[in-house]
C-alpha positions in Angstrom: 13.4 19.2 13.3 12.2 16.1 12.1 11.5 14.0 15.3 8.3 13.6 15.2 7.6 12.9 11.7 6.2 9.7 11.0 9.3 7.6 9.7 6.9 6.4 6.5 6.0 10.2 5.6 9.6 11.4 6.0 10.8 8.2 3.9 7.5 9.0 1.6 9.4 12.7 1.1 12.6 11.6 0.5 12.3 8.9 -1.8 10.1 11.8 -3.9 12.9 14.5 -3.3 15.7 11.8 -4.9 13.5 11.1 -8.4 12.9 14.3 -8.7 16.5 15.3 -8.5 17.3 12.4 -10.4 15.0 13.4 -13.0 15.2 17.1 -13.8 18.1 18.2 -15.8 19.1 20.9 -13.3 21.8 19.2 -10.9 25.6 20.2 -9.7 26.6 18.0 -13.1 23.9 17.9 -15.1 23.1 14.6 -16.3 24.4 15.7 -20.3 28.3 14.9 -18.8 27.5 11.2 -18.8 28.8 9.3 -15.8 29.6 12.2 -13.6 26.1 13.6 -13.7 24.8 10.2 -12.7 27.5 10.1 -10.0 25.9 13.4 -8.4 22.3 12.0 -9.0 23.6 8.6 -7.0 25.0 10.3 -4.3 22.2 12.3 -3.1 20.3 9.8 -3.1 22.9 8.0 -1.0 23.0 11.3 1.1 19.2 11.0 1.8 19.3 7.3 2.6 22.2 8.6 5.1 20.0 11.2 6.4 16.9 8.9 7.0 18.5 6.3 8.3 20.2 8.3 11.2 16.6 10.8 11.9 14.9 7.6 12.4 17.4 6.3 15.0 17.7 9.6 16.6 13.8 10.4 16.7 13.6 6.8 18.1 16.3 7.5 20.7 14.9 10.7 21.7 11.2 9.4 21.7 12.2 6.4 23.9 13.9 9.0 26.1 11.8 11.5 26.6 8.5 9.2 26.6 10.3 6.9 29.0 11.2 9.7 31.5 8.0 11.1 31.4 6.0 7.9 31.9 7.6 7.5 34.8 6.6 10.1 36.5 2.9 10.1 35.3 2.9 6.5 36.5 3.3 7.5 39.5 0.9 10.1 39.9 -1.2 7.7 38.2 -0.7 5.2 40.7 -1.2 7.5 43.6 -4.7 8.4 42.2 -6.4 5.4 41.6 -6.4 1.7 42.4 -3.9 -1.1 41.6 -6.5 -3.0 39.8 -8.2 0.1 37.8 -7.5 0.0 33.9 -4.4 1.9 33.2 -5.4 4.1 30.2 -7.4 4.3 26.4 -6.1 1.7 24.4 -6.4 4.6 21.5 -4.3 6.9 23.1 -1.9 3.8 24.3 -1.1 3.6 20.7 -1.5 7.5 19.6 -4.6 6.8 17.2 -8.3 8.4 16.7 -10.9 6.2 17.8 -12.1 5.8 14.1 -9.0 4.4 13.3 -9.3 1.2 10.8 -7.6 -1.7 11.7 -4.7 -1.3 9.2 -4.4 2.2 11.2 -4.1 0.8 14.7 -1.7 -2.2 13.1 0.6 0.3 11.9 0.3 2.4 15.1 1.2 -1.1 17.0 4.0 -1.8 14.9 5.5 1.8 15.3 5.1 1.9 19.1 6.0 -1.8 19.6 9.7 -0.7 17.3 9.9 2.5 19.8 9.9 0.8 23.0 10.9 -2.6 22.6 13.5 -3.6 24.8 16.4 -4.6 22.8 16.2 -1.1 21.0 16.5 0.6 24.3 19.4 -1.6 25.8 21.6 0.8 25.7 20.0 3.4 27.9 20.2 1.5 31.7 18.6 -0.5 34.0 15.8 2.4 35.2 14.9 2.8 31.5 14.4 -0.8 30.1 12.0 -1.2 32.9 10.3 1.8 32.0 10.6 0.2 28.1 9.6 -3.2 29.4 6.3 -1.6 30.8 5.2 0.2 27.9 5.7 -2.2 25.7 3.0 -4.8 27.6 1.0 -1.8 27.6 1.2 -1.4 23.7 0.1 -5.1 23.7 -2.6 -4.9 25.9 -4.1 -2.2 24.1 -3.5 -4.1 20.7 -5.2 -6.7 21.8 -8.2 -4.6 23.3 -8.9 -3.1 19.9 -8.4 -6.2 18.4 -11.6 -8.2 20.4 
């Protein structure tokens, strides 16, 4: 449900969700029993650092997947289309960005690709696919670096 929320959004919600739990009197022990209605408070908000914590390693697992899979096949229509030498695609949509991105934009863009396809996050899914990682991710720095001149 939450795959393809941005992991600072989703974290953004959460952390908002806990205080406001943690604030209002209205909880399963209401915060008037002492230290069982801080208990509650503490463990939702353990529940949602729980939750977090595993959606961004799932959405990151299923990204690198599905990208990955599908990469490989427009690669190769790609290359069957055009020439070895030909730039491979727009360094904006490389990194998923409008083109009036600002520059703090297209760093955090970088950062979130570079942590979806580097290759020691994806060494657990085979050979085929840390290829397929390896390639994308000098892709995500070539377009980095293209927005960056």
């Amino acid at each position: 449900m939450f795959e393809r929320t941005d992991p600072q959004t989703l974290r953004m919600w959460l952390i908002i969700a806990a205080i406001v739990y943690f604030l209002l009197p209205f909880d399963l022990f209401p915060d008037m029993f002492g230290i069982p209605g801080r208990i509650d408070d503490l463990a939702l908000m353990g529940a949602l650092a729980w939750f977090y914590r595993n959606q961004v390693q799932r959405s990151t697992r299923a990204g690198s997947a599905y990208d990955a899979a599908g990469d490989s096949a427009r690669r190769e229509q790609q290359t069957s289309s055009r020439t070895v030498n030909a730039p491979a695609t727009d360094a904006y949509a490389v990194l998923g960005i409008p083109r009036n991105a600002t520059s703090d934009a297209i760093k955090r863009a970088y950062h979130a690709r570079m942590q979806e396809y580097h290759p020691d996050k994806v060494a657990h899914l085979g050979e085929e696919l840390q290829q397929v990682a390896l390639e994308k991710t000098k892709q995500i720095q070539r377009a980095y670096q293209e927005l960056q001149d």
